[in-house]
KOLKOL-193872 format. One record per residue (C-alpha): x, y, z; residue in one letter. Coordinates in steps of 0.05 Angstrom, whole numbers, padded with zeros to 5 digits, always signed. Layout:
<atoms>
XYZa/...
</atoms>
This chain:
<atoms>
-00958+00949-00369x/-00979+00898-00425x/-00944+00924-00483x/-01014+00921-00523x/-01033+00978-00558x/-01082+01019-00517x/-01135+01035-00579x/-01139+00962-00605x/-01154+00932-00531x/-01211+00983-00529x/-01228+00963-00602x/-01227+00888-00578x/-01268+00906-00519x/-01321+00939-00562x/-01323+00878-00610x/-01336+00838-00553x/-01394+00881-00525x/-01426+00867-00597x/-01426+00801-00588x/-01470+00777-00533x/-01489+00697-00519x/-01471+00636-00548x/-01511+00646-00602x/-01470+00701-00623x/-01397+00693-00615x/-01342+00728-00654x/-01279+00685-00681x/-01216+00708-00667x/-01203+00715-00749x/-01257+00768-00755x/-01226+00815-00693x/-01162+00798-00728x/-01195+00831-00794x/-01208+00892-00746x/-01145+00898-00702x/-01086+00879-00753x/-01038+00847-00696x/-01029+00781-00733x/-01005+00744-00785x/-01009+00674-00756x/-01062+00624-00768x/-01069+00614-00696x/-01082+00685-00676x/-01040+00684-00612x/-01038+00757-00613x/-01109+00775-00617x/-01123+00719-00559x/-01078+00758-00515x/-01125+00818-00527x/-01185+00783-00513x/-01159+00749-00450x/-01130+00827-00427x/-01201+00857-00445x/-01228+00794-00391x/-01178+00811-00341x/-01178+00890-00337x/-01242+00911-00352x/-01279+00846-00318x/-01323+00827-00375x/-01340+00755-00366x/-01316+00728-00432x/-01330+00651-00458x/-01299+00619-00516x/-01323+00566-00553x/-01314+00528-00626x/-01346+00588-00662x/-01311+00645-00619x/-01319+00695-00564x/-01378+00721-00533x/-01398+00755-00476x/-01433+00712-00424x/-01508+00734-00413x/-01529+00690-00358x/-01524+00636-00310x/-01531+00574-00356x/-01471+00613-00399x/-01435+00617-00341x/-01443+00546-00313x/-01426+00520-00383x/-01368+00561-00387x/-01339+00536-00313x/-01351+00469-00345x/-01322+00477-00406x/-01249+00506-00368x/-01257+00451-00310x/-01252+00393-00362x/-01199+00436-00403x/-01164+00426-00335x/-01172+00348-00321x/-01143+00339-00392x/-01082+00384-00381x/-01068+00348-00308x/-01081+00282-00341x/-01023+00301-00391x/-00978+00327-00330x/-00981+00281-00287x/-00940+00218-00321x/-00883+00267-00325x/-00885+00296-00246x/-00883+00219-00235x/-00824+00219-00277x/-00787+00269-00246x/-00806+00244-00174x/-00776+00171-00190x/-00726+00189-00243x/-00723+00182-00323x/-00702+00101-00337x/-00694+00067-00404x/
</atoms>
């Protein structure tokens, strides 16, 4: 159970269908505008129903600068890979002074 409200993940699911390739993504401030779940800048809300509408009902969802859209074909999908691959490589570059750190111990 997600605790999300069953209507408003098929609301965000629909949005989503509407908005097909790169060229025609939907920010997470307009599906806010539909959906109501937040009142934070940052929308973590409505992100958590767009990442549950990419997990349960398998739609291959890409983000970008300008929003989500659903990917339409391979380049989309290469780019996308790409795009989370180097999201990676800059969180492990930010992680790994600190699992040094704990290996060796914290010194002043």
């Amino acid at each position: 159970m997600t605790g999300l409200d069953p209507e408003k993940l098929e609301t965000v699911k629909e949005l989503l269908l509407e908005h097909r390739g790169r060229d025609n993504p939907i920010s997470s401030r307009e599906i806010n505008e539909v959906i109501e779940v937040d009142s934070v800048g940052s929308f973590p809300k409505t992100r958590k129903y767009v990442r549950q509408v990419l997990y349960e009902e398998e739609i291959p969802v890409a983000s970008g600068s300008n929003g989500y859209y659903v990917i339409e074909d391979q380049d989309e999908l290469e780019e996308e890979i790409s795009s989370i691959d180097r999201r990676i490589g800059i969180l492990l570059n930010g992680v790994l002074p600190f699992v040094e750190l704990r290996s060796t111990g914290v010194t002043k």
